[in-house]
C-alpha positions in Angstrom: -0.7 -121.6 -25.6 1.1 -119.7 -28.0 -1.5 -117.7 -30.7 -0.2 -115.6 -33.5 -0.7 -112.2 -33.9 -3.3 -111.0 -36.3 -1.8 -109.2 -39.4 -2.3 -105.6 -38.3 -2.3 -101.8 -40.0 1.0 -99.9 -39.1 -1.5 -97.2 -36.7 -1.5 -100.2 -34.4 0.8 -99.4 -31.4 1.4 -98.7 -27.6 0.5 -95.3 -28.1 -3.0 -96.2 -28.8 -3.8 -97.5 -25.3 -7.3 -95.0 -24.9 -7.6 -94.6 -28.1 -9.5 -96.4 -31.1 -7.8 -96.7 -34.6 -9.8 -94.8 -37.3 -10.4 -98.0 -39.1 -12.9 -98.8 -36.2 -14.9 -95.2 -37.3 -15.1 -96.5 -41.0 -16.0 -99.8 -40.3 -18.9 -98.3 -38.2 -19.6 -95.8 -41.2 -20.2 -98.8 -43.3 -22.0 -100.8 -41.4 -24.4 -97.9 -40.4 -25.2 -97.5 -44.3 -25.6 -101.4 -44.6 -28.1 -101.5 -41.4 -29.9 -98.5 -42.4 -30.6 -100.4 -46.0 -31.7 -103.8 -44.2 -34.1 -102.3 -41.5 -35.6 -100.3 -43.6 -36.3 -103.1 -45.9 -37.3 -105.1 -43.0 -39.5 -102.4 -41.3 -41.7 -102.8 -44.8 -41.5 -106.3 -45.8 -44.7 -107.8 -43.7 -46.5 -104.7 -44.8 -45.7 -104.9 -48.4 -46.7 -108.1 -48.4 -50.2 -108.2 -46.6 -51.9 -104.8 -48.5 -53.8 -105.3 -50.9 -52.8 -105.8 -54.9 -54.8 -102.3 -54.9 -52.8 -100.6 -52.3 -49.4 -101.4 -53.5 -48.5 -105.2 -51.8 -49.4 -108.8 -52.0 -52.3 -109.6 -50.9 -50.6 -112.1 -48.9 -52.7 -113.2 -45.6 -50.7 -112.7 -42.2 -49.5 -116.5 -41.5 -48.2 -116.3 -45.1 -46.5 -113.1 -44.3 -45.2 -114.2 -41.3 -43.8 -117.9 -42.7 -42.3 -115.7 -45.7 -40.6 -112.8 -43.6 -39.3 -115.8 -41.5 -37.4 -117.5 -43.5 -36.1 -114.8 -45.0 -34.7 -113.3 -42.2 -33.8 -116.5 -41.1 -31.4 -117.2 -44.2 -30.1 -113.6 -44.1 -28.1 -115.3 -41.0 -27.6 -118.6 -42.3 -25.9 -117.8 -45.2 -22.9 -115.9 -43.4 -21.5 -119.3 -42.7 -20.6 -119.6 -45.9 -19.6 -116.2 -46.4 -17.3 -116.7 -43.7 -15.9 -119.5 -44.4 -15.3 -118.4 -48.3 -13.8 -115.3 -46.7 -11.5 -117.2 -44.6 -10.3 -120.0 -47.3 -10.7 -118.2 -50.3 -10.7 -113.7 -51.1 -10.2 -112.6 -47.1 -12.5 -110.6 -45.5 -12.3 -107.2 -47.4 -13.3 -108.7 -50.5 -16.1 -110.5 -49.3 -17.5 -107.1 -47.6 -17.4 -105.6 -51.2 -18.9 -108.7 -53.0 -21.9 -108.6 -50.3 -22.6 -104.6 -50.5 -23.0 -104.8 -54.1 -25.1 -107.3 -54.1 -27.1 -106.2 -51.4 -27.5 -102.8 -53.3 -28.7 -105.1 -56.4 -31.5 -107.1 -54.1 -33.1 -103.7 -53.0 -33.1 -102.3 -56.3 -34.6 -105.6 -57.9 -37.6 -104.6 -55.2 -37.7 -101.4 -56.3 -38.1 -102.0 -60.0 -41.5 -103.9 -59.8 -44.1 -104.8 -57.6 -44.4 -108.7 -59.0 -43.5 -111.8 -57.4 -40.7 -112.5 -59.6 -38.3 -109.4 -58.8 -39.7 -109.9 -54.8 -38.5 -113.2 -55.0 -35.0 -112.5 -56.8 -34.1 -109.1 -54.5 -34.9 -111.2 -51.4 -32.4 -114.2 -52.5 -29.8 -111.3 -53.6 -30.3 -109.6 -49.7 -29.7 -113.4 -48.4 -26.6 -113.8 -50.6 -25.3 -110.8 -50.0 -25.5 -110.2 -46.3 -23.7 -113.9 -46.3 -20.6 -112.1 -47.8 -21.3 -108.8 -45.3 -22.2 -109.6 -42.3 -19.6 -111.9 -40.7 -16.5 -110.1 -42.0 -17.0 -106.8 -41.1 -17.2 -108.1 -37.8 -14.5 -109.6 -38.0 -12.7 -107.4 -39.2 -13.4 -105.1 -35.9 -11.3 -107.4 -33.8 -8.7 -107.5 -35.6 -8.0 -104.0 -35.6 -6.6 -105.2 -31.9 -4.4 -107.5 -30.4 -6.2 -110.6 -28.7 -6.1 -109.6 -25.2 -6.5 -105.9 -25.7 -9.0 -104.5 -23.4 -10.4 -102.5 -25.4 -12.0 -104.7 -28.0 -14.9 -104.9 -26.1 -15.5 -100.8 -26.2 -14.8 -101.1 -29.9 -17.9 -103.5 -30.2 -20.4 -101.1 -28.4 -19.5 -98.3 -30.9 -19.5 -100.7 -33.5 -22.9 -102.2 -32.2 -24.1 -98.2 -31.8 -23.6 -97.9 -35.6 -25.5 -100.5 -36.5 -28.5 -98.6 -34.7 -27.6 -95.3 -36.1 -28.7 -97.0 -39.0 -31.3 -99.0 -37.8 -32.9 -95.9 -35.9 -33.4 -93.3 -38.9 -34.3 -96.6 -41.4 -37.6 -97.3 -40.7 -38.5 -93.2 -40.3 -37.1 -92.3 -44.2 -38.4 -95.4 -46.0 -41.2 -95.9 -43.9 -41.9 -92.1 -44.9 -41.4 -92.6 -48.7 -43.2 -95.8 -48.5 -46.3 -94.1 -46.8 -46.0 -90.9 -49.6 -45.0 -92.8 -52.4 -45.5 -96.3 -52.7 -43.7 -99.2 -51.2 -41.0 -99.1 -53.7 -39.8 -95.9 -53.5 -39.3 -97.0 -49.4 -36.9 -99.9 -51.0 -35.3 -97.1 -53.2 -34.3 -95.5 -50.4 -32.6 -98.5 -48.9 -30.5 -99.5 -51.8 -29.5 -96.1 -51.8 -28.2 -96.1 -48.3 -26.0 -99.5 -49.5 -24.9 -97.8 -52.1 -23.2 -94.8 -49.8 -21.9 -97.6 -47.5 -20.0 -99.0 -50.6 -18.8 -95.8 -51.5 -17.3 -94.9 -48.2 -15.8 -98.3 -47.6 -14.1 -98.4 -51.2 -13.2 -95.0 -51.3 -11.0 -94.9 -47.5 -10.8 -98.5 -46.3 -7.0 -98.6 -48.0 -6.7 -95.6 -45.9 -7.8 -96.5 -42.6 -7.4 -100.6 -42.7 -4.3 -101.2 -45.0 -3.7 -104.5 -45.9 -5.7 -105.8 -42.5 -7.7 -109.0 -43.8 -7.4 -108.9 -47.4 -5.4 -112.1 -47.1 -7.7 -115.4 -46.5 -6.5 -116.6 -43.1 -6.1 -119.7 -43.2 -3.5 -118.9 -46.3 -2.0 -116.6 -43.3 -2.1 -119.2 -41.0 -0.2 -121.4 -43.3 2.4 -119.1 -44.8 3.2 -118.8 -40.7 3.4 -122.4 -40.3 0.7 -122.4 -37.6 -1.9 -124.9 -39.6 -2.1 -126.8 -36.4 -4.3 -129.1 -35.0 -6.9 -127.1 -32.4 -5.7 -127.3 -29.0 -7.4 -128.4 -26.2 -8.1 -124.9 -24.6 -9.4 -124.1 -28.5 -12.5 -127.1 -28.4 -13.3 -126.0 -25.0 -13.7 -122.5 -25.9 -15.4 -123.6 -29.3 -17.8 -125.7 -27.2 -18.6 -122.7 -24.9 -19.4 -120.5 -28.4 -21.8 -123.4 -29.6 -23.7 -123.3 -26.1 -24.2 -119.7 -26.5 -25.4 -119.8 -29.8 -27.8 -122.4 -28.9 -29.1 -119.6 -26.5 -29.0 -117.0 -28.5 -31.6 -119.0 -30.6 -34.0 -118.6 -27.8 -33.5 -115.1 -27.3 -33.4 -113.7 -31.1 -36.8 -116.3 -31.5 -38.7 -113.7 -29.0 -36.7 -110.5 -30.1 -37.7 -111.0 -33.8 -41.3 -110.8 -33.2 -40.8 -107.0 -33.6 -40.9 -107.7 -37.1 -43.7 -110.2 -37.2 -46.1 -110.3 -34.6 -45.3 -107.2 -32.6 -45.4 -104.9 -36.0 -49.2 -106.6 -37.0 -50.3 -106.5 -33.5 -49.6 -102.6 -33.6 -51.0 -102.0 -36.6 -54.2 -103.7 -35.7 -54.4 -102.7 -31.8 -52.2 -100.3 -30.5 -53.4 -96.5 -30.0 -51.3 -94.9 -32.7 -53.1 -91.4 -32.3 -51.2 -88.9 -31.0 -52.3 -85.3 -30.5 -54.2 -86.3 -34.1 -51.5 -87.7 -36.0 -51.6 -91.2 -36.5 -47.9 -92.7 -36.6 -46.7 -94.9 -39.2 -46.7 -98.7 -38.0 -42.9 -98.7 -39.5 -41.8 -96.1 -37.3 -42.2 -98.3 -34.7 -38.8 -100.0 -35.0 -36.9 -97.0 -34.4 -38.2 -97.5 -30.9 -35.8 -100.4 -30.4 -32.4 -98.4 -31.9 -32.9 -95.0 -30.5 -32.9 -96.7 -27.1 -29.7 -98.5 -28.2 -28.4 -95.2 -28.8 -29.5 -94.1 -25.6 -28.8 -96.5 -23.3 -25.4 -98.1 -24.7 -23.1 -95.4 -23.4 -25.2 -95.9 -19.9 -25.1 -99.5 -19.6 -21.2 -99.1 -20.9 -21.0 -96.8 -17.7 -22.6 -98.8 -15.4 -20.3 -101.9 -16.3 -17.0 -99.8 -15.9 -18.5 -98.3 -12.4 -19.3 -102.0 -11.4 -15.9 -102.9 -12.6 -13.7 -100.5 -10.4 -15.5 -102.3 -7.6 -14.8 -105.8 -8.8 -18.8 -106.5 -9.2 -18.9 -106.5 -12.8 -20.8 -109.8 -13.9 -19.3 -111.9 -16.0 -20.6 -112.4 -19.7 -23.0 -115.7 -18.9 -24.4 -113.6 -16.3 -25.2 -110.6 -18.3 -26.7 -113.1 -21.4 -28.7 -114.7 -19.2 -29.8 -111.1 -17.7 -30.6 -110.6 -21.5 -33.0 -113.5 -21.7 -35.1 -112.5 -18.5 -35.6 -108.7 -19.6 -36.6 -110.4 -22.9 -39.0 -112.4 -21.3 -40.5 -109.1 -18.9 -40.7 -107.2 -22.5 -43.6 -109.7 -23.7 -45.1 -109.8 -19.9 -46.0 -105.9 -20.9 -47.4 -107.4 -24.2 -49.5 -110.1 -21.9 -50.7 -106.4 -20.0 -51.8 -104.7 -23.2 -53.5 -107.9 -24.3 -55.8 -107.9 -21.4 -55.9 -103.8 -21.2 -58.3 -105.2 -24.9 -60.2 -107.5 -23.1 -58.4 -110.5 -24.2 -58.3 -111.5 -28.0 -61.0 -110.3 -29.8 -60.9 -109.0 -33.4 -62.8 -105.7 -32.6 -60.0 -103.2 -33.7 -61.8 -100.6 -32.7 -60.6 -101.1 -29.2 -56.8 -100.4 -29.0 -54.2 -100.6 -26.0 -51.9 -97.8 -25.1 -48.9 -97.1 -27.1 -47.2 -97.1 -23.6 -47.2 -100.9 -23.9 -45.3 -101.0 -27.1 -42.4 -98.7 -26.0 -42.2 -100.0 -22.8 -42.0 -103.4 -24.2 -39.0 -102.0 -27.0 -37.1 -100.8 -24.1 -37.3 -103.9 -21.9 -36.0 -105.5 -25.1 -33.4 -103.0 -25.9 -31.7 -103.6 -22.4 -32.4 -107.5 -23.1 -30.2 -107.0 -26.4 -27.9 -104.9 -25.0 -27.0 -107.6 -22.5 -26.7 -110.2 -25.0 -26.0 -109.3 -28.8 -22.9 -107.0 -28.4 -21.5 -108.7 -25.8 -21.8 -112.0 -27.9 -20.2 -110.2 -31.0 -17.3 -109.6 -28.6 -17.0 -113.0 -27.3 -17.0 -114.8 -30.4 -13.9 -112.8 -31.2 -12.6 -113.5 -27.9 -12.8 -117.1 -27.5 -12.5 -117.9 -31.5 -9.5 -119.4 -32.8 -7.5 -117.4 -35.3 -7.8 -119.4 -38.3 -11.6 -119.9 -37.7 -12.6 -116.5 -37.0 -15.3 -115.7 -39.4 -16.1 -119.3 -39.7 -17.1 -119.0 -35.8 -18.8 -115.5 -36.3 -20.6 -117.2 -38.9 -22.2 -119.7 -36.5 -22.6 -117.1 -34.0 -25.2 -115.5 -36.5 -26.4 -118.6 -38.0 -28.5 -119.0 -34.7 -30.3 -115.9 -35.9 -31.2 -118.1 -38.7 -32.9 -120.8 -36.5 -34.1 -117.8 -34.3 -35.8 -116.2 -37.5 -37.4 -119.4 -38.9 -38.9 -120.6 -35.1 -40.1 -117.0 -34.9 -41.6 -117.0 -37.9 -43.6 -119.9 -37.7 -44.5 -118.4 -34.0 -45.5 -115.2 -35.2 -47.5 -117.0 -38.2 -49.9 -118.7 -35.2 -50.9 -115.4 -33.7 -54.2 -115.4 -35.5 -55.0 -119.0 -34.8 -54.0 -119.3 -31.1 -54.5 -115.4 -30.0 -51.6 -113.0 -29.2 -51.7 -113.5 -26.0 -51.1 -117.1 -25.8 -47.9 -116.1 -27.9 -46.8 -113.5 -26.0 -47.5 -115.7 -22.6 -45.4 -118.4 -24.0 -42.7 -116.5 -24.7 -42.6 -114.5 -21.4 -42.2 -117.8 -19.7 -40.2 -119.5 -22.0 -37.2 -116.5 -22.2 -37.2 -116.4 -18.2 -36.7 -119.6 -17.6 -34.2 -120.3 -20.5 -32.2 -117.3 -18.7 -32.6 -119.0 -15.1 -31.0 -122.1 -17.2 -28.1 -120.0 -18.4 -27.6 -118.7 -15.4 -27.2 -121.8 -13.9 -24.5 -123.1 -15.9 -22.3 -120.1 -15.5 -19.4 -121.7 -13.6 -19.1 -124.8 -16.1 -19.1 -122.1 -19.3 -16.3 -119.7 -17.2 -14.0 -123.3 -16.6 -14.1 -124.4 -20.4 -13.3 -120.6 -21.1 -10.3 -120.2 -19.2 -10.3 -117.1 -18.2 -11.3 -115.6 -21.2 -15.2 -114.6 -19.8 -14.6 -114.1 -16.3 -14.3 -110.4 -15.6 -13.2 -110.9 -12.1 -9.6 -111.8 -13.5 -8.9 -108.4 -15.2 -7.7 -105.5 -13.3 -10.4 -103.0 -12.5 -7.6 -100.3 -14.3 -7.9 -102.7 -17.7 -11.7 -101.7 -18.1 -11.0 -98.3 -18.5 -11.7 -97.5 -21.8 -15.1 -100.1 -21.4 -17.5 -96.9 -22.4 
């Protein structure tokens, strides 16, 4: 099959073989800014909206919080198919980023200006919009800073993946900090300010760094090359085996959202948050889950290269389908702490360690770890050219689903008990990773050869850290 080369910057060459062009450092810059603006947003959000009118929120009661922080989150990832598909048909990918920052930076402001359901309503809907424009192209945009089968595209998506938690790690700390000092607002202040130095950086050096790399739409590309057509054969297979993993990915990103939802309200009510006196901020929480990324990435990275050189490295379903399972051992600690209470009583003067909440963020870290980056990377991998960001698009539109299920989870907590959630999704994430696992060999066929690691020279996974 004969695939034409993305359009690429002229730093592009042979001589880059363990190296990573700089336009990978300033895509990372600016999507470290754009994190850090959505988690801190999102480390407030159920928060703001179940205090009190007196205390600076809602008033809103937990299931509504729950339903309302679930579909948000869940159209912050539908909306990127369109974004990629406007991208790809109509301003290219660079454009689109710019379009989406700015109004990004608008929808955190709009929460910042007043506490009234009006502006809530409109900055949410602007964050929705606005990731739909962001999200899919930068990512995009990573991969084609390298040629198709370049080995090293799955390196540039760990450092890529390790800004995003850069961002997501010092988020909740600052904004959950100005929130707690000054008010809710003045936590979403802080995040449209982050946007705002994302935009800054990406306007001021991404002629630079990225050239003219995706400011055409590519499927104009596509047809000023005279490739417009039809999908091959090879393509729908590898399509097909994108759709399956988004379908999983549904599952896993369900659970994983809880941290959000469920998991931030249970730890407000019920976890021991005294430490040596000082009683930590419920937000600071989720910089549990991205300081391990931090940690752990480069590890993980390590471990895959080591297992490489030996030919053991397990191919991609494998390591998804280890990514559901740890999921599903993260909420089994949860099922512990539960019963640590006594079950589900309502006396939150009896709390469970805080050991069960970090231990539970670092099952899920390795979970994610497993799964999310290495998904980014095979989207790009088994995507068609002319569908790229169309394709990343539905890889993140199962974060939508994932988002809404979750929500409506998470907004039965109080009504069934926690630990008939938590049980339930322990059981359900193993057994939807035993069921991945098991249809490894048909997903590596209709891939051909494009997942299987045991095809690559060990000497090819060298730059894999």
């Amino acid at each position: 099959m004969t695939v034409s080369k993305p359009h690429s910057p002229s730093f592009l060459n042979s001589n880059f073989k363990m190296k990573h062009p700089k336009g990978l450092y300033l895509l990372f810059a600016t999507e470290m800014w754009e994190r850090f603006s959505y988690y801190g947003m999102r480390a407030l959000l159920v928060l703001y909206l179940t205090k009190s009118l007196i205390d600076g929120g809602f008033g809103f009661s937990n299931k509504d919080a729950s339903l309302l922080y679930g579909i948000f989150t869940g159209l912050v990832y539908f909306t990127p198919l369109f974004g990629g598909w406007i991208a790809d048909n109509i301003i290219g990918q660079r454009r689109a980023i710019t379009i989406g920052a700015i109004t990004m930076m608008c929808g955190q402001f709009c929460l910042f200006y007043e506490t009234s359901l009006f502006f809530l309503y409109l900055g949410l809907t602007l964050l929705v919009i606005g990731n739909g424009f962001f999200k899919p192209n930068i990512s995009v945009i990573v991969g084609n800073l390298y040629e198709p089968n370049d080995t090293r595209k799955d390196a540039a998506y760990t450092i890529f993946y390790m800004g995003i938690n850069i961002g997501a790690f010092f988020a909740p700390l600052l904004a959950g900090y100005f929130a707690y000092k000054y008010g809710y607002r003045y936590g979403f202040l802080v995040a449209g300010i982050g946007m705002l130095l994302g935009l800054i950086i990406y306007q001021t050096l991404g002629n630079k760094y990225l050239g003219d790399l995706c400011k055409t739409p590519q499927i104009k590309k596509n047809q000023d090359s005279n490739n417009n057509t039809p999908l091959t054969k090879e393509e729908k297979d590898r399509i097909t085996v994108i759709l399956v993993f988004v379908i999983f990915s549904i599952f896993f990103f369900a659970g994983f959202e809880q941290a959000g939802s469920s998991m931030t309200l249970y730890t407000e009510k019920y976890i021991d948050r005294n430490v040596n006196g000082y009683i930590i901020p419920t937000e600071w929480f989720q910089s549990i889950n991205p300081i391990f990324i931090v940690i752990l990435a480069p590890i993980l990275s390590m471990v895959w290269r080591t297992l490489a050189e030996k030919g053991k490295e397990p191919d991609i379903p494998t390591k998804m389908a280890m990514g559901m399972v740890l999921l599903g051992l993260g909420f089994l600690i949860l099922v512990f702490a539960v019963m640590q209470r006594g079950g589900d009583n309502t006396d939150e003067t009896i709390k469970a360690s805080i050991l069960f909440m970090i231990f539970t963020y670092l099952f899920h870290t390795l979970g994610e770890l497993c799964l999310s980056p290495i998904g980014l990377s095979m989207v790009s991998k088994l995507s068609p050219i002319k569908l790229a960001s169309l394709m990343m698009g539905c890889w993140l539109l199962s974060s939508f689903f994932a988002n809404t299920i979750g929500g409506v989870l998470a907004s039965y907590t109080d009504n069934l008990g926690a630990s008939v959630i938590f049980k339930f999704l322990c059981y359900f994430s193993i057994t939807m990773g035993l069921l991945l696992f098991s249809l490894r060999r048909w997903l590596l066929k209709k891939s051909h050869g494009l997942l299987d690691t045991s095809v690559r020279k060990p000497e090819e996974d060298n730059t894999n850290s």
